[in-house]
DSSP file (Angstrom, degrees, kcal/mol; ACC not computed):
  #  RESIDUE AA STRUCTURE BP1 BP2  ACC     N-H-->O    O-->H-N    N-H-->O    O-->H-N    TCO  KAPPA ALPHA  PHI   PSI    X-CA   Y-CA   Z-CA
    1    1 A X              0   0    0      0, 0.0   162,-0.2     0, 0.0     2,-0.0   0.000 360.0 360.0 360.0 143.7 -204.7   28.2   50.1
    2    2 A X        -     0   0    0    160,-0.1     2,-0.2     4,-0.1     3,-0.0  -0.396 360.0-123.4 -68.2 139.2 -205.8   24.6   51.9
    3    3 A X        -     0   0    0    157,-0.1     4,-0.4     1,-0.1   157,-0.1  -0.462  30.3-107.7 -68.7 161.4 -208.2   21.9   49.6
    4    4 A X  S  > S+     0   0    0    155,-0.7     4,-2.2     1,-0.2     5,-0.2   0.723 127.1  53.6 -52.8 -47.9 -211.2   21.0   51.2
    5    5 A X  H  > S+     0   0    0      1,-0.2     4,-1.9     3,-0.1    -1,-0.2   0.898 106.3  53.1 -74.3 -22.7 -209.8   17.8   51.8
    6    6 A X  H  > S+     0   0    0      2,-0.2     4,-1.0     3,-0.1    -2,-0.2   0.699 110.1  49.2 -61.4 -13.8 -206.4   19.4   53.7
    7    7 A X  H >> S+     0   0    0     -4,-0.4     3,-5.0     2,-0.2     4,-1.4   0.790 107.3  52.7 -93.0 -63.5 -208.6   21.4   56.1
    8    8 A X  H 3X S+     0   0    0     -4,-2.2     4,-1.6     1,-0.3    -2,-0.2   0.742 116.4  42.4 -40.1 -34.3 -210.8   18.4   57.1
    9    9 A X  H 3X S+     0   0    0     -4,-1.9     4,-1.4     2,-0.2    -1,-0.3   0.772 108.6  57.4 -64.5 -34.2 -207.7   16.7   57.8
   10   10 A X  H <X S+     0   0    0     -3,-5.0     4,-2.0    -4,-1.0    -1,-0.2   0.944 113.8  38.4 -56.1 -48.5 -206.3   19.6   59.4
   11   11 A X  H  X S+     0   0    0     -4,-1.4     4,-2.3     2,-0.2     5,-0.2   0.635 104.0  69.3 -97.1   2.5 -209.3   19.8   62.0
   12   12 A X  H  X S+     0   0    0     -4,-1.6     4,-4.1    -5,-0.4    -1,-0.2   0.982 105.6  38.2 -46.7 -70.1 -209.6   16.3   62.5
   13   13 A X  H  X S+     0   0    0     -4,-1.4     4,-2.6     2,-0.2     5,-0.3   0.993 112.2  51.2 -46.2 -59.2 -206.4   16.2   64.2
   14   14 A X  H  < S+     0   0    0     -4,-2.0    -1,-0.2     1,-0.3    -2,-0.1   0.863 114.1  47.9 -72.1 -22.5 -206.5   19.1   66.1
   15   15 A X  H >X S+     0   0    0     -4,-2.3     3,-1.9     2,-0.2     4,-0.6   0.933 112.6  57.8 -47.3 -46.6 -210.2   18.0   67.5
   16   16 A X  H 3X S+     0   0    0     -4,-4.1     4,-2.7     1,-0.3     3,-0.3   0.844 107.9  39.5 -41.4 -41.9 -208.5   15.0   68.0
   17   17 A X  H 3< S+     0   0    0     -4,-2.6    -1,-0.3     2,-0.3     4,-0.2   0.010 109.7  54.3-112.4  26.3 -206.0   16.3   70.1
   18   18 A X  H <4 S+     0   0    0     -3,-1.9     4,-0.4    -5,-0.3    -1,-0.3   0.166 106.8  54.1-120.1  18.3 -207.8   18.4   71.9
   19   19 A X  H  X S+     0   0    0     -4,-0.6     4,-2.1    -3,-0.3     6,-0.3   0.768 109.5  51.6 -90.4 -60.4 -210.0   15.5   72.7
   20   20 A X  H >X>S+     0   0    0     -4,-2.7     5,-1.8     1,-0.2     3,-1.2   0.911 108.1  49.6 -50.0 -56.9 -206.8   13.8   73.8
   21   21 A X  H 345S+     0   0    0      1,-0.3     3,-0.3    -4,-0.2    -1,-0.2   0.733 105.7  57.0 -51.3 -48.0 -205.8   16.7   76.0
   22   22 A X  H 345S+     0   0    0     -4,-0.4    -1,-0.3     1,-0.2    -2,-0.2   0.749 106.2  52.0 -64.9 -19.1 -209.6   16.9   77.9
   23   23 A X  H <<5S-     0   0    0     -4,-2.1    -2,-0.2    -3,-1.2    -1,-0.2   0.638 119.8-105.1 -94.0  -6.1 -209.3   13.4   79.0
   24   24 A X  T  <5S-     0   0    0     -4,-1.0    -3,-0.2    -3,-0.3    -4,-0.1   0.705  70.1 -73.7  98.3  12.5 -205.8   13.4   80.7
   25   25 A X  S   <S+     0   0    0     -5,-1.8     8,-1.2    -6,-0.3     2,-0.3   0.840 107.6 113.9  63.4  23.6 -204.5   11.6   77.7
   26   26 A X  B     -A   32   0A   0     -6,-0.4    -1,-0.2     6,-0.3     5,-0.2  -0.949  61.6-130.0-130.7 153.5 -206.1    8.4   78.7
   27   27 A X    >   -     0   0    0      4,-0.5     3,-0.7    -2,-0.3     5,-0.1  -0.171  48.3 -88.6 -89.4-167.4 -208.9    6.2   77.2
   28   28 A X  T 3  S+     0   0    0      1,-0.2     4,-0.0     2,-0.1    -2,-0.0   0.623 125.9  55.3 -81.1 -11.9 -211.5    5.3   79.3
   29   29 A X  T 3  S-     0   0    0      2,-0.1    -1,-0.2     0, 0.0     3,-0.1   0.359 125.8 -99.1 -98.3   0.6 -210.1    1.8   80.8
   30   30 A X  S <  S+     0   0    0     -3,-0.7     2,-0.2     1,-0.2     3,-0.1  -0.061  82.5 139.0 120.4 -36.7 -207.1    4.2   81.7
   31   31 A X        -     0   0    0     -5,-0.2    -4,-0.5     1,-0.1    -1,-0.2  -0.132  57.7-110.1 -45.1 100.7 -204.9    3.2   78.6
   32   32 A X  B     -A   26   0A   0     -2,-0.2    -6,-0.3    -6,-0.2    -1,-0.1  -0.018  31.3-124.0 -61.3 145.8 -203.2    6.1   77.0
   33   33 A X        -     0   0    0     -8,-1.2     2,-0.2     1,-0.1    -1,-0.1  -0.271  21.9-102.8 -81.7 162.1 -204.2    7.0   73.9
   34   34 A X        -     0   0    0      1,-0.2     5,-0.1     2,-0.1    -1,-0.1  -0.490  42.6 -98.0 -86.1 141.4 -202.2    7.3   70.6
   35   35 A X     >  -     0   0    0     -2,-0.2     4,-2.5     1,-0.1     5,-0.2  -0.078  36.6-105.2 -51.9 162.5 -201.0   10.9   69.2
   36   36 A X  H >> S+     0   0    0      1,-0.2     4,-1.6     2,-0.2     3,-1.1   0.999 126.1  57.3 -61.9 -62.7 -203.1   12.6   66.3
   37   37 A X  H 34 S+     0   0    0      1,-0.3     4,-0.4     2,-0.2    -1,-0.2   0.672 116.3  27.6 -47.0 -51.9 -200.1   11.4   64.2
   38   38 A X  H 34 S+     0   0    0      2,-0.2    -1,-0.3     1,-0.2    -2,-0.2   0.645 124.1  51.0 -88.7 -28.3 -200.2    7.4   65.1
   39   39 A X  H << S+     0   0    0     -4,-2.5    10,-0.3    -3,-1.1    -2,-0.2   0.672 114.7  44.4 -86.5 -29.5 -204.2    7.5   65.8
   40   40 A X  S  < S+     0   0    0     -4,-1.6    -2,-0.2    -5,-0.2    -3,-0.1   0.646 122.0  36.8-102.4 -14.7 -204.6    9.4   62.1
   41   41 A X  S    S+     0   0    0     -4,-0.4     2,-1.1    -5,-0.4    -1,-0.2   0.241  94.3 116.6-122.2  17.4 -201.8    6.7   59.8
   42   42 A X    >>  -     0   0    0      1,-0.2     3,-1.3    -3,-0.1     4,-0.6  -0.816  56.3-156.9 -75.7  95.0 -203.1    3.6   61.9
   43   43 A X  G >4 S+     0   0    0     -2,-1.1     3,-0.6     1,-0.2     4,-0.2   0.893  94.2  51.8 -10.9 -56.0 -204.9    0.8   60.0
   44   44 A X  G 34 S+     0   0    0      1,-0.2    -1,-0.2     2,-0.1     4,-0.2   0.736 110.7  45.1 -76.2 -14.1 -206.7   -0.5   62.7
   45   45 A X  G X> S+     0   0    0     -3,-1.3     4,-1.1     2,-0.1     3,-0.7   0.694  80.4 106.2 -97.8 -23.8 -208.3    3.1   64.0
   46   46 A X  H <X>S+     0   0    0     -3,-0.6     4,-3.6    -4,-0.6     5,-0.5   0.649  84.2  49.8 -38.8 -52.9 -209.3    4.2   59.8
   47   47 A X  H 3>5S+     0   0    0     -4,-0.2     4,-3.3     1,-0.2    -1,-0.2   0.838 120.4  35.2 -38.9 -67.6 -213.2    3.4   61.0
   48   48 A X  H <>5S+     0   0    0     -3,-0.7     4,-1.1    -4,-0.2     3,-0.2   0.934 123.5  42.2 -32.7 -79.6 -212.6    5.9   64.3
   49   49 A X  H >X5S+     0   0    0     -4,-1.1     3,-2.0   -10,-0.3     4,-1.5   0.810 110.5  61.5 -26.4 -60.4 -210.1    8.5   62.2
   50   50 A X  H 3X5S+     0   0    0     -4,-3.6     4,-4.5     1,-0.3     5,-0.4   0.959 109.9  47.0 -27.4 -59.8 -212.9    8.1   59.1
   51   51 A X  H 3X<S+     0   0    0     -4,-3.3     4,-3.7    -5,-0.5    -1,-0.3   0.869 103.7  50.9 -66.1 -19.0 -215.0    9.6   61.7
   52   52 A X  H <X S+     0   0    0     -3,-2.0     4,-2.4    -4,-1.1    -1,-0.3   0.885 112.1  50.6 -57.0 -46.6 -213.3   12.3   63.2
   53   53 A X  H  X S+     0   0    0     -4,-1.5     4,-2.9     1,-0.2    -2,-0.2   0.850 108.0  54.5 -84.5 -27.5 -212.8   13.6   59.6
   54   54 A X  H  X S+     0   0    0     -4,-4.5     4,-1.1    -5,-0.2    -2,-0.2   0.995 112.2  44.8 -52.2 -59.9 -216.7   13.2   59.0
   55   55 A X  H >X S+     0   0    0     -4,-3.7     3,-2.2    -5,-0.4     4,-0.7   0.893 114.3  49.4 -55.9 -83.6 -217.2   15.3   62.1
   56   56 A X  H 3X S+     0   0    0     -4,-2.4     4,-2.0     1,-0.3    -1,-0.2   0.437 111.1  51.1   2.2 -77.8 -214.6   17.7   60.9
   57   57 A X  H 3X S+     0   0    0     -4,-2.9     4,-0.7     1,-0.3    -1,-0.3   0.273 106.6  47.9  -8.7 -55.1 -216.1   17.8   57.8
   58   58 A X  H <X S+     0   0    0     -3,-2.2     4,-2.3    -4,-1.1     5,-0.3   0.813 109.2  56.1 -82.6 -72.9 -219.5   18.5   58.9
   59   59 A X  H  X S+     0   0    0     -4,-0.7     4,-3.9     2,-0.2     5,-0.4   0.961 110.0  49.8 -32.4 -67.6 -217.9   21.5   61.3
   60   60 A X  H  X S+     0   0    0     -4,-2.0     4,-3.7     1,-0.2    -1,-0.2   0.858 109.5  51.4 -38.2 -55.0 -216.3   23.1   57.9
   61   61 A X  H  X S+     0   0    0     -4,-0.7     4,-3.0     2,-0.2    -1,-0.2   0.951 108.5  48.2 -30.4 -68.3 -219.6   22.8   56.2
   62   62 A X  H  X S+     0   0    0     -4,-2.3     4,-2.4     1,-0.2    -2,-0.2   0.900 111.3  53.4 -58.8 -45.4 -221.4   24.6   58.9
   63   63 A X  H  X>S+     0   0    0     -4,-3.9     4,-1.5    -5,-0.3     5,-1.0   0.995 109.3  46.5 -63.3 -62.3 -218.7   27.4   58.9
   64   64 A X  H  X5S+     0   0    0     -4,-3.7     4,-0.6    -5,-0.4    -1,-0.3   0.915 114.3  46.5 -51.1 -24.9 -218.9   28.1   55.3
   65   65 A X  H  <5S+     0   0    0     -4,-3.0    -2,-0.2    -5,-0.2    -1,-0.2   0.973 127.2  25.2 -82.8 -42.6 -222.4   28.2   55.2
   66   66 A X  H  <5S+     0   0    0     -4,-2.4    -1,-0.2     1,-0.2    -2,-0.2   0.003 132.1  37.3 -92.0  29.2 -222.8   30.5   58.5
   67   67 A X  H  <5S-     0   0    0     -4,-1.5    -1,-0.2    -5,-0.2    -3,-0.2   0.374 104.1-124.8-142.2 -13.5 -219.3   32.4   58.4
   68   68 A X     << -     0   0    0     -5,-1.0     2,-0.4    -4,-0.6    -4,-0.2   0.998  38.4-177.3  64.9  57.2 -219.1   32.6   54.8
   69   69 A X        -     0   0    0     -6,-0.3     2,-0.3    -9,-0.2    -1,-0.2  -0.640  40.3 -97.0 -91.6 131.7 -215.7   30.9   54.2
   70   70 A X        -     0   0    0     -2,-0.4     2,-0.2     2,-0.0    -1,-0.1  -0.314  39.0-154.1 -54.8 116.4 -214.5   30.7   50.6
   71   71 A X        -     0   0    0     -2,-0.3     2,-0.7    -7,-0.1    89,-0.1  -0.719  19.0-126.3 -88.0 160.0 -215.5   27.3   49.4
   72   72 A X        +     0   0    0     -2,-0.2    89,-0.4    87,-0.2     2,-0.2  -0.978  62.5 144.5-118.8  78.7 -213.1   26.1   46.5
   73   73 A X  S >> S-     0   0    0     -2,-0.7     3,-2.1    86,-0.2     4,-1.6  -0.775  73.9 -88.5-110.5 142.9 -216.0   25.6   44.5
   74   74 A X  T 34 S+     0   0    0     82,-1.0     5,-0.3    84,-0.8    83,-0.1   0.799 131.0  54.4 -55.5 -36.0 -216.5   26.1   40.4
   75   75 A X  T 3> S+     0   0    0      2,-0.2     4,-1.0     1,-0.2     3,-0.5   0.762 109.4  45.8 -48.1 -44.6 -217.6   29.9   41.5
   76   76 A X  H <> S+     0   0    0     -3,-2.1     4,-1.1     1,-0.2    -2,-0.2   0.837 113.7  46.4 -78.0 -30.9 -214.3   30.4   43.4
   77   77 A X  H  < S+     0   0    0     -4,-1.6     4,-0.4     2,-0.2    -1,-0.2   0.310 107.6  52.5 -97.8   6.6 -212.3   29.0   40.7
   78   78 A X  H  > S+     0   0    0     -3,-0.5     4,-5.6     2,-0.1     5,-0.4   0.587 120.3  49.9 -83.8 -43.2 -214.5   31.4   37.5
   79   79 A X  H  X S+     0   0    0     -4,-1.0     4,-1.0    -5,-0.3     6,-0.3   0.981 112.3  37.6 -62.7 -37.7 -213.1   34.2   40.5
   80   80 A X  H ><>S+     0   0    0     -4,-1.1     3,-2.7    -5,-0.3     5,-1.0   0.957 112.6  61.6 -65.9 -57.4 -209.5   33.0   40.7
   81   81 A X  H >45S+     0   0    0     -4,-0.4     3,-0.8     1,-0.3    20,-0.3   0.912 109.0  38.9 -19.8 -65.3 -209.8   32.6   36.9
   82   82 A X  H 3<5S+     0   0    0     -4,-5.6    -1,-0.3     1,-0.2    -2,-0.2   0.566 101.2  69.6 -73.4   5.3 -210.5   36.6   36.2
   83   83 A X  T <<5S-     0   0    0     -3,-2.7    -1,-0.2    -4,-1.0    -2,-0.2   0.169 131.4-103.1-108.0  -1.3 -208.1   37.4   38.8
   84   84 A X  T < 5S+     0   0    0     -3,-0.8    -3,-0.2    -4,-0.5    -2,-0.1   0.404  78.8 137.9  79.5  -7.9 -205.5   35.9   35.8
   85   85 A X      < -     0   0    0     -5,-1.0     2,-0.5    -6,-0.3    16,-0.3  -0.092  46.5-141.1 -16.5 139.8 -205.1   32.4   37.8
   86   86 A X        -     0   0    0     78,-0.4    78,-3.4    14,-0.1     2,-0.4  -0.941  23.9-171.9-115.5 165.6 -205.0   29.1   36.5
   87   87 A X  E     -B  163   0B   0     -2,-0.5    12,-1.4    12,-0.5     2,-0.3  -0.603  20.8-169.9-126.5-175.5 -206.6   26.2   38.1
   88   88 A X  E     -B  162   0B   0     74,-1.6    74,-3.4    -2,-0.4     2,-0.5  -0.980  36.1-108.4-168.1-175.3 -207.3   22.5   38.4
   89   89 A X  E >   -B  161   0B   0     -2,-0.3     3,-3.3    72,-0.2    72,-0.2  -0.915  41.1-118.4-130.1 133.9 -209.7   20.2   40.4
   90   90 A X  T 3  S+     0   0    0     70,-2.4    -1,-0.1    -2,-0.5    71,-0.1   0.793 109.9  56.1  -7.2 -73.7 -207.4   18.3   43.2
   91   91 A X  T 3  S+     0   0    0     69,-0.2    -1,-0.3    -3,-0.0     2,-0.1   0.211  71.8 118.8 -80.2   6.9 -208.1   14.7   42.0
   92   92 A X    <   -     0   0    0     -3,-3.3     3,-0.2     1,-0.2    -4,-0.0  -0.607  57.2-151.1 -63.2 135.9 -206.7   15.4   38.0
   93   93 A X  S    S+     0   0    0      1,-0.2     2,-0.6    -2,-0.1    -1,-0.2   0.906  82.7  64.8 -47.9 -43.6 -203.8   12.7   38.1
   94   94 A X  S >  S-     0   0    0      1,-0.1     3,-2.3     2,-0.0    -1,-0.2  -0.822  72.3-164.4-107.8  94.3 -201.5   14.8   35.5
   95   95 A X  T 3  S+     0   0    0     -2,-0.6    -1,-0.1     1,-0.3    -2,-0.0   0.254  79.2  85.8 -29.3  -3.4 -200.8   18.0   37.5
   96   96 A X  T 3  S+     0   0    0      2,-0.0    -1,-0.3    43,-0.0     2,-0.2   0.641  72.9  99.5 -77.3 -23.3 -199.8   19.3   34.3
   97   97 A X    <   +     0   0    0     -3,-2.3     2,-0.3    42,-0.1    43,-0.1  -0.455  44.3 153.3 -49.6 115.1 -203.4   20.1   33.9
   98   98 A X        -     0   0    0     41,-0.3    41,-1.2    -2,-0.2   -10,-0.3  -0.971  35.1-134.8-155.5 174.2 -205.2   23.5   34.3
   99   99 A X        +     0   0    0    -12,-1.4   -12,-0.5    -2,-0.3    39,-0.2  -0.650  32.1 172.5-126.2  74.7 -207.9   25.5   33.3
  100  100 A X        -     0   0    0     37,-0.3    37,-3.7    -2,-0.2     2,-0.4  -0.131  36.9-104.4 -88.6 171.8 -207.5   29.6   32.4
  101  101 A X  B     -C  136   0C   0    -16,-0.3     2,-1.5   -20,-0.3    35,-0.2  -0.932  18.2-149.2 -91.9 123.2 -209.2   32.3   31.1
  102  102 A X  S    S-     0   0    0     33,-1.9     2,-0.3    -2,-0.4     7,-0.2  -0.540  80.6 -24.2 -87.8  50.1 -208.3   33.2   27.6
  103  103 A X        -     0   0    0     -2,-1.5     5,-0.3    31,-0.2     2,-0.3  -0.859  64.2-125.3 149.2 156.3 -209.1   36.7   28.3
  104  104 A X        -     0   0    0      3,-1.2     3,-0.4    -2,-0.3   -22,-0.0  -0.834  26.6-116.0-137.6 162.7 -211.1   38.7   30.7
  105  105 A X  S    S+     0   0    0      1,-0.3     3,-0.4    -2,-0.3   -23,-0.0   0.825 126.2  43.1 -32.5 -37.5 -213.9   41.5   30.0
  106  106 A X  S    S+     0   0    0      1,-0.3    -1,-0.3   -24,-0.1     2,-0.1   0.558 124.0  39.0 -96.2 -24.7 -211.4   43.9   31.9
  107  107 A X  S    S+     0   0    0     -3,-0.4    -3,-1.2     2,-0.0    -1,-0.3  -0.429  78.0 178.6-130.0  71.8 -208.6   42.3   29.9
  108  108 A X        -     0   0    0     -3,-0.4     2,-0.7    -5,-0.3    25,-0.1   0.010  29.7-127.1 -57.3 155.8 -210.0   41.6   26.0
  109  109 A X  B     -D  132   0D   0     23,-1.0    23,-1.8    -7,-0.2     2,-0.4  -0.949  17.4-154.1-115.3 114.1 -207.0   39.9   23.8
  110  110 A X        -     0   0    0     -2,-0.7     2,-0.7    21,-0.2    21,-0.2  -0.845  13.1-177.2 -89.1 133.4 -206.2   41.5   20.7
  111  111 A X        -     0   0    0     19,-0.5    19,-0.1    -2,-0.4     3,-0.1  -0.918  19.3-134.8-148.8 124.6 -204.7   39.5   18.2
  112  112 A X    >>  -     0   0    0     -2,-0.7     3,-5.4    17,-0.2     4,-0.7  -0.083  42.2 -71.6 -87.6 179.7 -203.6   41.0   14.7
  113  113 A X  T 34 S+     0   0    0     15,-2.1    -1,-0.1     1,-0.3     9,-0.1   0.052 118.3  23.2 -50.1 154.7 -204.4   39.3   11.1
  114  114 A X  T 34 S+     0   0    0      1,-0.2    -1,-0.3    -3,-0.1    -2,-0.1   0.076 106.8  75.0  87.4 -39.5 -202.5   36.3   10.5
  115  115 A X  T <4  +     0   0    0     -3,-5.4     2,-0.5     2,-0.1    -1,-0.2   0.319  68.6 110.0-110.9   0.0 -201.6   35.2   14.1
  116  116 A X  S  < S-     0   0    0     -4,-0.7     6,-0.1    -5,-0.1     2,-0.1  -0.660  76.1-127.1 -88.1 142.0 -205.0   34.0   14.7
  117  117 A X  S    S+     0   0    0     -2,-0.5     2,-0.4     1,-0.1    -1,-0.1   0.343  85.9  53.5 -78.9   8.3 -205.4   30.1   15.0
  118  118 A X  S >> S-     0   0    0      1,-0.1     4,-1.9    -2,-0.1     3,-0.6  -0.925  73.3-132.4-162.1 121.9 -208.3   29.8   12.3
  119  119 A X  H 3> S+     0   0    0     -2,-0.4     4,-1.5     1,-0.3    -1,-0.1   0.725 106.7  53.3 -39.8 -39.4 -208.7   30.8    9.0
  120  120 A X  H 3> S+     0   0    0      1,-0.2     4,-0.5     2,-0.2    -1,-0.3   0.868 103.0  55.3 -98.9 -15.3 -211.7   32.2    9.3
  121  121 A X  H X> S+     0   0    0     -3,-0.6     4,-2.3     2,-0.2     3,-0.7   0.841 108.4  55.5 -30.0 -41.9 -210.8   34.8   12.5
  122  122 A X  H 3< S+     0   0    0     -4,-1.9    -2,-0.2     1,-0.3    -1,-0.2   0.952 104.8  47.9 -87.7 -46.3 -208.1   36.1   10.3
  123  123 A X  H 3< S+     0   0    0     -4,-1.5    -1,-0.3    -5,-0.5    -2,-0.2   0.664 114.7  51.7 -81.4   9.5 -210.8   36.9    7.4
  124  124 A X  H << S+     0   0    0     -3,-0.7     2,-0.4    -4,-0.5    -2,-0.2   0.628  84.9 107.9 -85.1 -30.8 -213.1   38.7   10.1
  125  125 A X    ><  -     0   0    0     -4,-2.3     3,-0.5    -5,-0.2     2,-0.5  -0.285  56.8-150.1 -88.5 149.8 -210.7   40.7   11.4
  126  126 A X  G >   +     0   0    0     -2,-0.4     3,-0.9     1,-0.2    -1,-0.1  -0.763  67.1   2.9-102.2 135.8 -210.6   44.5   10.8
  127  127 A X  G 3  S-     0   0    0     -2,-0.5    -1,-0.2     1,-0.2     3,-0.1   0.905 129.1 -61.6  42.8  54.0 -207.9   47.1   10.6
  128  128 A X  G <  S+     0   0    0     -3,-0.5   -15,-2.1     1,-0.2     2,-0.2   0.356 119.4  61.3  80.0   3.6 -205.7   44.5   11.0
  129  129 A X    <   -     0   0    0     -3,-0.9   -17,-0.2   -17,-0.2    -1,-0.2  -0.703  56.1-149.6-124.4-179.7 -206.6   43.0   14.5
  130  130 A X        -     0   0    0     -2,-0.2   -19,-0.5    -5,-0.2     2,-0.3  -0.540  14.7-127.7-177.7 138.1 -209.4   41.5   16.2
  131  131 A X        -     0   0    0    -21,-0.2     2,-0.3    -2,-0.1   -21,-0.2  -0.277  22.5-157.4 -49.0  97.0 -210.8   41.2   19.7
  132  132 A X  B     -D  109   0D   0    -23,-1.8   -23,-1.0    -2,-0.3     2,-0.1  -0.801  14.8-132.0 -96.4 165.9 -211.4   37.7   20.9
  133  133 A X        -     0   0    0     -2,-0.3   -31,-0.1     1,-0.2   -25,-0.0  -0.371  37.3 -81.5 -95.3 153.2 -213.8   37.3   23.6
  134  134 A X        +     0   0    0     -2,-0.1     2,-0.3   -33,-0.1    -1,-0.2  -0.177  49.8 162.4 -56.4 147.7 -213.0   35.2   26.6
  135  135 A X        -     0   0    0     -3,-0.1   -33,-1.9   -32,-0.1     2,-0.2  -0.966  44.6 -90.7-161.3 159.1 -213.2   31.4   27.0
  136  136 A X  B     -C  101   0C   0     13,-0.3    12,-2.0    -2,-0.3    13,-1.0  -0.367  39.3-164.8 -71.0 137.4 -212.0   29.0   29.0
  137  137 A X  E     -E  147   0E   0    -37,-3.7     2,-0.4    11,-0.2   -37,-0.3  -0.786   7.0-149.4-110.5 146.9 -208.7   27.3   27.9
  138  138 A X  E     -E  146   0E   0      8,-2.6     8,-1.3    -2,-0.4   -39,-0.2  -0.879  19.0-137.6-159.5 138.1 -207.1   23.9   29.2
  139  139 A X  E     -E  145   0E   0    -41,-1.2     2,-0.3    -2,-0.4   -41,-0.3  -0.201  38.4-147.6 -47.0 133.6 -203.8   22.6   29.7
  140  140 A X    >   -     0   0    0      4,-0.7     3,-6.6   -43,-0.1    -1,-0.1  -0.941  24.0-103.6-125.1 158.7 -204.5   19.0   28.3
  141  141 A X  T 3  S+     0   0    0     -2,-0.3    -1,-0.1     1,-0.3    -2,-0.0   0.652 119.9  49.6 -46.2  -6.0 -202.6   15.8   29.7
  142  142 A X  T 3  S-     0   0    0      2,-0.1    -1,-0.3   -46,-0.0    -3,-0.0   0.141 126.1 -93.6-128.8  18.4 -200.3   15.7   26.5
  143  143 A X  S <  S+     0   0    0     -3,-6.6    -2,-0.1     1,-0.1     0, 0.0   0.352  82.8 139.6 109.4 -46.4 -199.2   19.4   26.6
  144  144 A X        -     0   0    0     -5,-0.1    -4,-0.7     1,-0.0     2,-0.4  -0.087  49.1-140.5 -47.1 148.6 -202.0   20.4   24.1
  145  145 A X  E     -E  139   0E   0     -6,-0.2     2,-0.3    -8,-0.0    -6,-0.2  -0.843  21.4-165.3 -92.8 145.3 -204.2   24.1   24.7
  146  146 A X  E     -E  138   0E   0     -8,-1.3    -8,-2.6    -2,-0.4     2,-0.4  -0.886  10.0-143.1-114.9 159.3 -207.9   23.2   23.9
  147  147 A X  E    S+E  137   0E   0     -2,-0.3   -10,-0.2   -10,-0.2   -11,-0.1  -0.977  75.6  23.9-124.3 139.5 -209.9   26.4   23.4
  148  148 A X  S    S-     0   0    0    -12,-2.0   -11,-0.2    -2,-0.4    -1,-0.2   0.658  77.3-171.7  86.9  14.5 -213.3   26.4   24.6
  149  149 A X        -     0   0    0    -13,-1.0     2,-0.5    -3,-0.2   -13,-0.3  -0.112  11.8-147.8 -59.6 158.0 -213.3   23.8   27.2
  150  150 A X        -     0   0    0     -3,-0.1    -1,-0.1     0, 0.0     2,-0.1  -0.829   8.5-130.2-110.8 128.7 -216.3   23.0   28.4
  151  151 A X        -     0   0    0     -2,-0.5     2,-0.1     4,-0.1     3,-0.0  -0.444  20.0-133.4 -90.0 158.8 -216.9   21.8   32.5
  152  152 A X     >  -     0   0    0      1,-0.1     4,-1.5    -2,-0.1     0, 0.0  -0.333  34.2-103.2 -75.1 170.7 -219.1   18.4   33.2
  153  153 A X  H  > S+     0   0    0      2,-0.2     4,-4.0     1,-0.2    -1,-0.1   0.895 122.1  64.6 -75.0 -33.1 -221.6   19.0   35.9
  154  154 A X  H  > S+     0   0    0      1,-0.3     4,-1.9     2,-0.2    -1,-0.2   0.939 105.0  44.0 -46.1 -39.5 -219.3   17.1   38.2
  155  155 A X  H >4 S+     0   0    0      1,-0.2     3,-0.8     2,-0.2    -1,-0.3   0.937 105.6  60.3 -85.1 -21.1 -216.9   19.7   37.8
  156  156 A X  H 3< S+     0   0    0     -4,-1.5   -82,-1.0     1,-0.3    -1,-0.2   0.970 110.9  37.4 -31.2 -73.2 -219.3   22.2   38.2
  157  157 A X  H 3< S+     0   0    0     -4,-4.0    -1,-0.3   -84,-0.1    -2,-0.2   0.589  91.5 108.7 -77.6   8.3 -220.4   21.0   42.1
  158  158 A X    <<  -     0   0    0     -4,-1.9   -84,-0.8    -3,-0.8     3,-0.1  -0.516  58.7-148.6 -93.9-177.6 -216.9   19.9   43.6
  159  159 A X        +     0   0    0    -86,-0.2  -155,-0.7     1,-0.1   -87,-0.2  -0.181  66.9  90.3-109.9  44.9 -215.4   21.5   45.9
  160  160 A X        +     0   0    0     -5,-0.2   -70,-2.4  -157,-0.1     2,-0.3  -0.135  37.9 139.4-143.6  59.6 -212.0   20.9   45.1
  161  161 A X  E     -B   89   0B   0    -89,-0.4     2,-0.4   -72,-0.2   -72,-0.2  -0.603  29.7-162.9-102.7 162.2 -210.4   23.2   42.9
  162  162 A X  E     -B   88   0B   0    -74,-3.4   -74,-1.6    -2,-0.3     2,-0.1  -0.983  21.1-112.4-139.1 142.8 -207.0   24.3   43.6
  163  163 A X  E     -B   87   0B   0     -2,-0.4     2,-0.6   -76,-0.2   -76,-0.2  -0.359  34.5-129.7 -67.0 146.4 -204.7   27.4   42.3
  164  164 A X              0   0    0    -78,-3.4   -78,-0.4     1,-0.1   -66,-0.0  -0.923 360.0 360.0-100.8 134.6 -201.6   26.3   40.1
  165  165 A X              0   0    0     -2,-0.6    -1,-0.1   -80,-0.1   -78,-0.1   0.514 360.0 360.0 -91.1 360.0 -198.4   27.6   41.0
């Protein structure tokens, strides 16, 4: 599945170039215009491109709200989560990075005496196992599991979570 920023980019162009395609390929003093490709990696056009992808942008919005498109949003990524996925948000630098479910309602983890990461789990548990309950887990830049992560509000509103292969 496409990030939020790969589809604006996606329909930028292809407005673009079907913008090229309704004018005859020419600007308005007759000059031919540049492909989506040279118009979209041009220095001198970013203000123009910038805007294309704003409109884009704007289109995509409208469609998710009145078509009900799956937004890649903290909600899509709880979903992808219980579905056994892991994720991460777009912008992390270390792509090593992800976020799971340690669990889900439909899928408890049982984990027998001894093998549990804390001393005091291990004196809880009864007839020789015990259930933990789900929580979010994360991949940390150095390798580490943290248990319990918690998300920031940022990560809460974007829209830019992504499945991990």
């Amino acid at each position: 599945m496409k990030t939020h920023t790969e589809l604006v980019e996606e329909l930028a162009r292809l407005q673009y170039s079907n913008y090229i395609s309704a004018v005859g390929g020419k600007a308005f003093n007759g000059d031919p215009l540049p492909s989506a490709e040279e118009f979209f990696t041009d220095d001198s056009k970013k203000k123009q491109a910038d805007s294309w992808r704003s409109a884009a942008a704007s289109g995509i919005s409208w469609a998710q709200l009145t078509c009900d498109l799956e937004i890649q949003d903290f909600a899509w990524a709880i979903k992808q989560m219980k579905l056994g996925n892991k994720v991460r948000r777009a912008e992390w630098s270390d792509k090593g990075m992800w976020i799971a479910l340690s669990g889900t309602d439909s899928r408890p983890v049982r984990v027998e005496t001894g093998n549990q990461w804390s001393p005091h789990s291990q004196a809880e548990a009864q007839g020789g196992t015990v259930e933990v309950l789900p929580s979010f887990i994360m991949r940390t830049a150095d390798g580490k599991i943290a248990v319990g992560w918690l998300p920031s509000q940022e990560e809460m509103l974007s829209k830019n979570w992504e499945l991990v292969e």
